[in-house]
Residue, then its C-alpha position, 0 to 999 in steps of 0.5 A: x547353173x547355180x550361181x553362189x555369190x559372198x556379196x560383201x568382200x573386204x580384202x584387207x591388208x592382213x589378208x593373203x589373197x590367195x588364202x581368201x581364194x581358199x577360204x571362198x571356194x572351200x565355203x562355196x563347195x560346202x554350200x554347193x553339195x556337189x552341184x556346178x556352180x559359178x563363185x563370185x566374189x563381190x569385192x567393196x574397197x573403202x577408201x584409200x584402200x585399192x585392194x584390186x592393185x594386189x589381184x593381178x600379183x604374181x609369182x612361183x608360190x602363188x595358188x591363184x591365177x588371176x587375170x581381168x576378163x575384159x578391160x574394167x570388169x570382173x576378175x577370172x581367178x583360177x588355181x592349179x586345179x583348174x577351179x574358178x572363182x570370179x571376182x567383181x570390183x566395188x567400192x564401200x562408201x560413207x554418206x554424209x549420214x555415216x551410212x555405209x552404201x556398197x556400190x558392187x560392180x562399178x569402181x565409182x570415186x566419190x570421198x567419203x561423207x561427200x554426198x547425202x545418202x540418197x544422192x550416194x544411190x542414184x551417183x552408183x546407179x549413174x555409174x552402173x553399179x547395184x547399190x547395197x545398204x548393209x546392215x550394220x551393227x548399231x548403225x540402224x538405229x535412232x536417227x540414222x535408223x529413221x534415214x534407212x526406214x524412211x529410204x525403204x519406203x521411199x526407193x526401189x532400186x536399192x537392195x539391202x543386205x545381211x551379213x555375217x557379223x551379226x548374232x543369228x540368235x538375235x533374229x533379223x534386224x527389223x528394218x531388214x525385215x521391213x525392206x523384205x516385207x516391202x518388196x526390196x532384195x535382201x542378199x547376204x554377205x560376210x563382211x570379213x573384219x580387219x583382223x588376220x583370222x578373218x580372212x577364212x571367213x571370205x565366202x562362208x555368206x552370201x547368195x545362191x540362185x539357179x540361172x536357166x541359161x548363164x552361157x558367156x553372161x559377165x558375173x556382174x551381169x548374172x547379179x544384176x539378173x537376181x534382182x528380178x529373174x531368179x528365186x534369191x536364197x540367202x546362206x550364212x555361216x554360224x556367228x557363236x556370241x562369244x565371236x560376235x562380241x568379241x568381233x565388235x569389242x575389237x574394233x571399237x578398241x581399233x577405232x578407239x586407236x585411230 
C-alpha cells in the first residue's frame, strides 16, 4: 500500500477545515496517479492554539466526517464519497534556542522556550512522539545554525524536514544535505502559513513510501515504519519567488504587528 503523509500541517484559524480536507486529498490523488493510497495528515499545534478541538465539529453543510479512531489517537476523516484521510496530533514547540521542534504523533505540553533543544528531543521521545527539526528560513544560521550542525552529529533519533515555503530554485538547505549525507531522515511537509490562501496548499508536501503489508496498522504507527523499514521519497509542490517573497514579507509584517 502506498502510503502519502504532509508531515507539517498547520490548521489556523483562517482555515475551514473542511477546505483543508479538500485541498489534502486533491493533492494527494495528484501525487498518487491512480494508486490506492492511505493519506495521512500530520497536524503540529503551536501554543495556545488547539485546532484538534474544531476536528470533531459537526453540522448539515459539512463535507468531512471526522471521528477518533481510539481514544488519543489519529483522527478518520471521511467525505461523502466515501474517501479517507487520517489525521495524527502533534504539537510545534520553541526551544529556549528559538528553535522549532515538531513532536507528530503525541500531544506532549510543554511552554515554549522552556526546555533547551535537546532536552525538547528526548521529552517528545519520552512521550512517544517522532521528533522533527524543520527547516525554517533564516532560522538555520549563525548560532542557532551551529546548534542544529552540532545536533546532526550528535543524535540519531531526530528526523529533519523540508518544507513547502522554501524557493526550490535556491537548492536544499546545507544542513539538510548534511543530516542526509549523515544517515538522518529528511521528510517534507507544507507548512501552510496563517494567511486564508494558504489553506489550499495542505497536502501539496510530504512523503510517500510503499508498506508490504499495512493491514489494521495505526497512521501513526506506519510513520514510525519509515524511519526504518520502508524506501522514503519526498514530494513538493512548486514555491514561484514571487510567492516565496511574498510568504516571508507578510509574516515579518505579521510578527512586526504582534
Amino acid at each position: 500500500m502506498l502510503i502519502l503523509a504532509d508531515t507539517h500541517v498547520h490548521l489556523h484559524a483562517v482555515f475551514d477545515r473542511d477546505t483543508a480536507l479538500d485541498a489534502a486529498l486533491a493533492h494527494m490523488d495528484y501525487r498518487a496517479a491512480g494508486r490506492a493510497y492511505r493519506g495521512v495528515l500530520c497536524l503540529v499545534d503551536s501554543e495556545p492554539v488547539r485546532s484538534e478541538d474544531r476536528l470533531g465539529e459537526s453540522g448539515a453543510r459539512q463535507r468531512w466526517r471526522l471521528k477518533q479512531e481510539a481514544e488519543g489517537g489519529a483522527w478518520r476523516a471521511e467525505n461523502a464519497a466515501g474517501r479517507i484521510l487520517y489525521v495524527l496530533p502533534g504539537r510545534q514547540i520553541i526551544s529556549r534556542e528559538n528553535l522549532e521542534v515538531l513532536a507528530l504523533d503525541c500531544r506532549l505540553t510543554l511552554a515554549d522556550r522552556s526546555a533547551g533543544l535537546h532536552d525538547l528531543i528526548d521529552a517528545v521521545i519520552a512521550a512517544g512522539g517522532i521528533p522533527v527539526l524543520p527547516w525554517s528560513f533564516g532560522k538555520w544560521t549563525g548560532r542557532r545554525g551551529r546548534i542544529i550542525e552540532a545536533a546532526l552529529h550528535q543524535r540519531r533519533d531526530i528526523v529533519l524536514a523540508d518544507n513547502g515555503n522554501r524557493w526550490p530554485n535556491a537548492g536544499e538547505p546545507r544542513l539538510v544535505r548534511l543530516g542526509r549525507d549523515l544517515g538522518l531522515p529528511v521528510w517534507s511537509g507544507s507548512d501552510p502559513l496563517p494567511f486564508p490562501g494558504e489553506v489550499n496548499r495542505i497536502g501539496c508536501c510530504g512523503i510517500r513510501f510503499n508498506m508490504k503489508d499495512d493491514d489494521g496498522i495505526a497512521p501513526g504507527q506506519a510513520l514510525r515504519r519509515a524511519l526504518t523499514d520502508a524506501e522514503v521519497q519526498t514530494y513538493r509542490a512548486p514555491c514561484s519567488f514571487t510567492r516565496f517573497v511574498s510568504a516571508m514579507v507578510k509574516m515579518q509584517a505579521r510578527k512586526r504587528l504582534r
